[in-house]
C-alpha positions as CSV (number, residue, x, y, z in Angstrom):
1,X,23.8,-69.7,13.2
2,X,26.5,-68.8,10.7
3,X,29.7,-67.1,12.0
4,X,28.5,-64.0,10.0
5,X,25.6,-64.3,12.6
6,X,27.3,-64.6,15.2
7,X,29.4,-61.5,14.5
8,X,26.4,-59.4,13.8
9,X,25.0,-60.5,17.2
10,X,28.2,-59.6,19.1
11,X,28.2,-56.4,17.6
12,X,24.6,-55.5,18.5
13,X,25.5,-56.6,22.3
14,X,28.7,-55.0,22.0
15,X,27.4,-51.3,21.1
16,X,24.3,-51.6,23.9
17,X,27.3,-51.9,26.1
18,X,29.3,-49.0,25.0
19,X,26.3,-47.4,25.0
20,X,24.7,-47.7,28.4
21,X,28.4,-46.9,30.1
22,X,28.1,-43.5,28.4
23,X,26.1,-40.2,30.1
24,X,24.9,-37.8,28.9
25,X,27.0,-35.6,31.0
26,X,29.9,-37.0,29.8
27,X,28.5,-36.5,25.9
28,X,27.8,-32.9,27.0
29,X,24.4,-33.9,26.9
30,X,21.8,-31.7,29.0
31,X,19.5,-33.9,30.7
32,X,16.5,-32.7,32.6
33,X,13.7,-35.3,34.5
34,X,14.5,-38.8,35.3
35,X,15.7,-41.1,32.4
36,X,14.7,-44.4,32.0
37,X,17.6,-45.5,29.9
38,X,21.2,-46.5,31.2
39,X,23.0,-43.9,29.8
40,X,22.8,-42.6,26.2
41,X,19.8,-43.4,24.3
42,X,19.8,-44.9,21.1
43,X,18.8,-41.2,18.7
44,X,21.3,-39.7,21.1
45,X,24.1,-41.8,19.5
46,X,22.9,-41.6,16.2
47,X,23.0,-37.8,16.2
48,X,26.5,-37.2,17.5
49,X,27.5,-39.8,15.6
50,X,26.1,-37.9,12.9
51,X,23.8,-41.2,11.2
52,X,20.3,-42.0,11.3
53,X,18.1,-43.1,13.8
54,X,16.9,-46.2,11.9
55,X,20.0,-47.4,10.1
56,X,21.7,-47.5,14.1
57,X,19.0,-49.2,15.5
58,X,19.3,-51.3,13.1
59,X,22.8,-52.2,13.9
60,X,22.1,-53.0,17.8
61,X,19.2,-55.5,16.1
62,X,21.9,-57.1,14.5
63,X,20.4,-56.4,11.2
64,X,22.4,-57.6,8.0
65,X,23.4,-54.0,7.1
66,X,26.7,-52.9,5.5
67,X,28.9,-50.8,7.6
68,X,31.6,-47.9,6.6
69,X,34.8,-47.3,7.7
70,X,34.1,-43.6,7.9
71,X,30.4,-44.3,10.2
72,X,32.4,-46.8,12.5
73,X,35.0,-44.1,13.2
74,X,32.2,-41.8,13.9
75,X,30.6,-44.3,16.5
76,X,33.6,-45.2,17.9
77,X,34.8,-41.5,18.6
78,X,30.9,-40.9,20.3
79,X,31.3,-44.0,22.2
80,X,34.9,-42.8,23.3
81,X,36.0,-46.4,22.5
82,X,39.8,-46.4,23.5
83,X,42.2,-48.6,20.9
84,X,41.5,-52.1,21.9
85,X,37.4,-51.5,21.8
86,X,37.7,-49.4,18.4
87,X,39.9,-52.4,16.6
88,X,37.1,-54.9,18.5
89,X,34.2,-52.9,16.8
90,X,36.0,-52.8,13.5
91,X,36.5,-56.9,13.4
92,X,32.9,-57.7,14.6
93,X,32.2,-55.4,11.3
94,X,34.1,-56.8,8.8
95,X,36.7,-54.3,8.7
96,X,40.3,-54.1,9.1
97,X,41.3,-52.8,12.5
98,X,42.0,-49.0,12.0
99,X,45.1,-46.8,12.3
100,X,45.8,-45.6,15.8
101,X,45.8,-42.2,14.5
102,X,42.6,-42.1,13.0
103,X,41.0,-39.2,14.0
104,X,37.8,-38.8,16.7
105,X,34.8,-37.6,16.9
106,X,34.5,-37.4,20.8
107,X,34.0,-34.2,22.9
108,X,36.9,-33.8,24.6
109,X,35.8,-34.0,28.6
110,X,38.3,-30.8,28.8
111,X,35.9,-28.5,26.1
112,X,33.3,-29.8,28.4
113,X,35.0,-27.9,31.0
114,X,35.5,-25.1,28.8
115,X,31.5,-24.3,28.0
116,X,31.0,-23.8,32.0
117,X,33.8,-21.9,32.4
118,X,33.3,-19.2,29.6
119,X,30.5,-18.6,31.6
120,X,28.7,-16.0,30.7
121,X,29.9,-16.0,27.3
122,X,27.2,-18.1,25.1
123,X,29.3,-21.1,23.5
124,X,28.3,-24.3,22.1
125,X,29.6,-27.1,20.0
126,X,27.9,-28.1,16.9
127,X,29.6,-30.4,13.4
128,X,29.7,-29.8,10.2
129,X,26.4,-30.9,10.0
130,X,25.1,-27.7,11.9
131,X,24.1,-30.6,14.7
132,X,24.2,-29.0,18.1
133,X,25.8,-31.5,20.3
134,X,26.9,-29.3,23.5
135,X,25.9,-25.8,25.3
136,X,26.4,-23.9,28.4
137,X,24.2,-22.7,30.1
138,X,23.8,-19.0,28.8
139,X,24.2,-20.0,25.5
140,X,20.3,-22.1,26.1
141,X,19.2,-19.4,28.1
142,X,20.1,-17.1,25.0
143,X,18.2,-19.3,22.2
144,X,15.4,-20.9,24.9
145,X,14.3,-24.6,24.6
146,X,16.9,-26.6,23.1
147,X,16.7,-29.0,26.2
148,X,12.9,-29.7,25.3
149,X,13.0,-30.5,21.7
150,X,13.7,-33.8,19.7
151,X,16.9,-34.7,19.8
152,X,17.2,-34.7,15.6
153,X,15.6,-31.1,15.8
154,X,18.6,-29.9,17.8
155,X,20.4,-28.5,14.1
156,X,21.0,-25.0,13.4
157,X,19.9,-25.0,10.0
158,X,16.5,-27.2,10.7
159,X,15.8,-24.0,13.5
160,X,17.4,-21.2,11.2
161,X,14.4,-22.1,9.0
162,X,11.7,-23.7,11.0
163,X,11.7,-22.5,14.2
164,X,9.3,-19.4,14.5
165,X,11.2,-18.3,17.8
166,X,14.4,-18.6,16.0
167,X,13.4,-16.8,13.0
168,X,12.3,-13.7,15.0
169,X,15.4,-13.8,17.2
170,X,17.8,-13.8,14.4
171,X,18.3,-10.2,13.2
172,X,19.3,-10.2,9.4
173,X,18.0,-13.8,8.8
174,X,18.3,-13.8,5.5
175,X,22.4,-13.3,5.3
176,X,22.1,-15.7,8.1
177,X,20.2,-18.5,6.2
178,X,22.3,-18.3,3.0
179,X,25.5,-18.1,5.3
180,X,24.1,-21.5,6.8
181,X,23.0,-23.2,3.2
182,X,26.0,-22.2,1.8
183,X,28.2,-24.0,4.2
184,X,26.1,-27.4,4.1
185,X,26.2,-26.7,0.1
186,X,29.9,-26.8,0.4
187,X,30.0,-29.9,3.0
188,X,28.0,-31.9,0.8
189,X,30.9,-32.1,-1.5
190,X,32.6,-34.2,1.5
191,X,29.9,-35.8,2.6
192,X,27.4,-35.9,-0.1
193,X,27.1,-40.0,0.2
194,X,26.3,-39.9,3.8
195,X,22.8,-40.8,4.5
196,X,22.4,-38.3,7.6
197,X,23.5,-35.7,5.0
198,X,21.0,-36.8,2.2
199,X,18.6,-36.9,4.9
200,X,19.1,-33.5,6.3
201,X,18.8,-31.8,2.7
202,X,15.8,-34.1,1.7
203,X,14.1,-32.8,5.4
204,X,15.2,-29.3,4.7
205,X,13.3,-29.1,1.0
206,X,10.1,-29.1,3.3
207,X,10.6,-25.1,3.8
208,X,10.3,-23.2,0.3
209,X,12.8,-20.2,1.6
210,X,15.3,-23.3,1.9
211,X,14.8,-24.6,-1.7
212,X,15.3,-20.6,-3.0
213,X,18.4,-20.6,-1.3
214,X,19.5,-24.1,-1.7
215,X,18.6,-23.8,-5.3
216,X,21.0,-20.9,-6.1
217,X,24.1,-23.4,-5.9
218,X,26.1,-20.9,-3.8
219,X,29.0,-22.3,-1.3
220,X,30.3,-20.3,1.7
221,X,33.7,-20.4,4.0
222,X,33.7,-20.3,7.5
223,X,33.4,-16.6,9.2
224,X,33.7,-14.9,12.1
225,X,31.6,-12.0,12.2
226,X,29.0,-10.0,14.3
227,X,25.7,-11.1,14.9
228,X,22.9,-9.9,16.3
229,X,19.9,-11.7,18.5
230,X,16.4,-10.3,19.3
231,X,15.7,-12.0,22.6
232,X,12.1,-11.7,24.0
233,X,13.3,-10.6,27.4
234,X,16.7,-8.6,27.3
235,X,16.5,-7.3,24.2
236,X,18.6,-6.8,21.4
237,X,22.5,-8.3,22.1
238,X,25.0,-7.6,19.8
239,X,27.7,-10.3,20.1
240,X,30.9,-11.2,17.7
241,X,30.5,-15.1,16.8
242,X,34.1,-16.8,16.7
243,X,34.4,-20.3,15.6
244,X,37.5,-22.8,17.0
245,X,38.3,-26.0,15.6
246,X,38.9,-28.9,17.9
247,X,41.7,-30.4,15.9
248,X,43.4,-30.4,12.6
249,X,41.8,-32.9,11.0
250,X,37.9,-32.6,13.6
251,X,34.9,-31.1,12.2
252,X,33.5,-30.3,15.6
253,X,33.9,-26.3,16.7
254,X,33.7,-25.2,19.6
255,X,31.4,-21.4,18.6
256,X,31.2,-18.8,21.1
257,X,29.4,-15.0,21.1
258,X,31.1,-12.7,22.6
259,X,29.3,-9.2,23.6
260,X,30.8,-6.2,21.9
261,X,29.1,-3.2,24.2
262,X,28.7,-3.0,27.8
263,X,25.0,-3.0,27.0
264,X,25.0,-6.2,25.8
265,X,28.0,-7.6,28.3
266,X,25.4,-6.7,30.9
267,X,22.5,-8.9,29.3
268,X,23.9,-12.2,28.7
269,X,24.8,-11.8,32.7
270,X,21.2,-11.1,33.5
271,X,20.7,-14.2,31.1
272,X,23.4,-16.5,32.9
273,X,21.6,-15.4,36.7
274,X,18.4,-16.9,35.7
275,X,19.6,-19.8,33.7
276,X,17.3,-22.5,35.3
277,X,15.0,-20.6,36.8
């Protein structure tokens, strides 16, 4: 076996480990039922590291695949690899061992905190990517079912256009959808080489109302604005959706919907109370 092979083994063994140390807990990962894999599973990685399924099973088979500086600081930041662990990943992959300032991707355990204690205020986090990779418990009670579904179906756009209950929940859907395609237009010109981005687009062209929208080449800033939410049991709720960065450089927000009426206040109560239920 070649040193090359060698390395490429190492690494494989070396991310199972990282791996199976994580929880889901401590990825802000819901988990319902027993789970037959020491901590994170394999998908769950991929998506928060924001890469694909295959191309990261691939790398704990110890397949010959090249790997980016950019996707190893993603892994390393899901992984919550501390300095000595990210400059060991970066060496079993060929790389030079990165600056200690480089910026991560990991949830902070302390906006962790935060989702429970805004409480009932619905808040999640998602990425640029519109992947949702952390929720309180209101905020699931508010959009129903995330906890159930594929893990590389928990995206806002993916839902925006192909979940029937989300497209009846969300009032004025179609400023909605073109506010969403608009921002992915616009982080495609960061991240247009990224295979989980080319993927998302390619996946998205399946829906015909994306491809109109997508099609019209238009590019969006982030907002804050008011939105409103048809749910099948409360009603309508009227809430003003704020968006807060989790560092200067981090693409991860931390999103929260605030009522604006007493009406509504007194909803997304009802709909903390019988959260779990």
């Amino acid at each position: 076996m070649t040193d090359h092979q060698l390395r490429r083994r190492e690494l494989a063994a070396f991310l199972r480990s990282r791996r199976e140390r994580l929880s889901p807990e401590q990825a802000g990962i819901a988990v319902t039922g027993r789970r037959r894999t020491p901590g994170l599973r394999r998908e769950e990685v991929a998506q928060l590291a924001g890469v694909g399924v295959t191309w990261y099973t691939w790398l704990e088979q110890a397949r010959d695949i090249n790997v980016s500086e950019q996707v190893l600081a993603a892994i390393a930041g899901t992984l919550r690899l501390d300095s000595s662990e990210r400059g060991h990943l970066y060496t079993l992959a060929g790389h030079p061992e990165p600056a200690p300032d480089r910026d991560s991707k990991a949830i902070p355990s302390a906006v962790l905190v935060m989702l429970t204690q805004l409480e009932p205020i619905p808040a999640a986090i998602i990425n640029a990517r519109f992947d949702l990779l952390a929720y309180n418990h209101t905020y699931e009670r508010m959009v129903g079912g995330i906890e159930h579904l594929p893990f590389d179906e928990r995206n806002w756009l993916y839902l925006v256009f192909m979940s029937p209950r989300w497209r009846d929940a969300v009032l004025d859907w179609e400023d909605s959808a073109a506010r969403l395609v608009g921002r992915l237009r616009a982080g495609m010109a960061v991240h247009g080489g990224e295979p989980s981005w080319k993927g998302l687009v390619k996946r998205m062209r399946q829906n015909p109302d994306f491809v109109r929208l997508w099609e019209q080449h238009d590019v969006r800033a982030p907002e804050n604005f008011t939105k409103r939410y048809q749910h099948p049991e409360v009603g309508l709720l009227t809430l003003d959706y704020t968006q807060l960065w989790l560092g200067e450089r981090s693409e991860l927000k931390l999103t929260t919907y605030t009522p604006v009426d007493g009406d509504t206040w007194a909803k997304v109560r009802l709909l903390q109370e019988t959260a779990g239920r």
